[in-house]
C-alpha positions as CSV (number, residue, x, y, z in Angstrom):
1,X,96.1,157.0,147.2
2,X,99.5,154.9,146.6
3,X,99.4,152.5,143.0
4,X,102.9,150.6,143.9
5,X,104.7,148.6,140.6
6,X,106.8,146.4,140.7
7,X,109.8,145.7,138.1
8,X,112.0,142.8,137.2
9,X,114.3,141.5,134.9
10,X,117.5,139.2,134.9
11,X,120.3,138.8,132.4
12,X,123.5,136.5,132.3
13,X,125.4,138.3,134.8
14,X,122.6,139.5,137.2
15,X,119.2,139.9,138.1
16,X,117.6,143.3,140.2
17,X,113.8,144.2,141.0
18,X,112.7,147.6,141.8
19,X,109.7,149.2,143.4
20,X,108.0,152.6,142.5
21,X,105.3,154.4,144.3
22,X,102.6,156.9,142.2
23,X,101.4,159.2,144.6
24,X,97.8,160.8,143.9
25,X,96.8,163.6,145.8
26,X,95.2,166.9,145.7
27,X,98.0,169.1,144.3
28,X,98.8,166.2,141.7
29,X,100.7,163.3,141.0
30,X,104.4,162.1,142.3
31,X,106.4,159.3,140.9
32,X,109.0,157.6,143.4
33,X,111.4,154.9,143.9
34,X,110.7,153.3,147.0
35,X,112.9,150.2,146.8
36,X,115.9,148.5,144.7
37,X,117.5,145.5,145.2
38,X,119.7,143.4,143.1
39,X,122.2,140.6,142.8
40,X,124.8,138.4,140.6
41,X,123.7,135.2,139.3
42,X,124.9,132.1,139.8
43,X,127.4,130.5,137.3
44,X,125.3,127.6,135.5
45,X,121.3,128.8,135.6
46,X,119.3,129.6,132.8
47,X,117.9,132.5,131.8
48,X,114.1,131.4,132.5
49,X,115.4,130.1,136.0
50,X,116.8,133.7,136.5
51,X,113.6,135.2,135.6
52,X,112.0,133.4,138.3
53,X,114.6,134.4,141.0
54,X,114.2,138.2,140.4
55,X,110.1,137.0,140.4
56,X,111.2,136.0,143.8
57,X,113.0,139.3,144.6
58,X,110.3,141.3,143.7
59,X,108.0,140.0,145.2
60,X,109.4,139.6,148.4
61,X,110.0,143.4,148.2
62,X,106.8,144.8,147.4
63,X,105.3,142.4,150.3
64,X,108.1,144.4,152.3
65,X,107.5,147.7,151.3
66,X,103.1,147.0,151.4
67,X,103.6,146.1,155.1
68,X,105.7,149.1,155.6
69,X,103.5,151.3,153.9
70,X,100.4,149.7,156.3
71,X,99.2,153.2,157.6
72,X,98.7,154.9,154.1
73,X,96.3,153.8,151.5
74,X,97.6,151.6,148.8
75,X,95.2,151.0,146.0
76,X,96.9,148.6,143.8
77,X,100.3,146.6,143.2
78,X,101.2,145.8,139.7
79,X,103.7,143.0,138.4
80,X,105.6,143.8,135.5
């Protein structure tokens, strides 16, 4: 079984989202990054608009990765 979450944050200069993958199997659990992406913000936004851009990112990568991931089972996505 796959658990995927999902991270986000923003600051002034730039906002990034990541996605890790916790692996459950027999022989025990594995912890790995699957997906990173990241990018400068525009001059002029706020800080709440930022945190809904890398909203945005993130969730458009974890959609990405869950549709890549189709063949294997994945249990849960968090948001955080």
């Amino acid at each position: 079984m796959i658990d995927l979450h999902t991270f986000s944050d923003t600051s002034g200069t730039g906002t990034a989202a990541a996605v890790y993958a916790v692996i459950y199997q027999e022989t025990g659990v594995g912890q790995e990054l699957i997906a990173a992406r990241a990018r400068l913000a525009k001059k002029g936004l706020t800080i709440p608009r930022l945190e809904l851009v890398s909203l945005h990112i993130a969730a458009n990568l974890v959609d990405n990765v869950t549709n890549a991931l189709d063949r294997y089972p994945v249990r849960c996505v968090y948001g955080w």
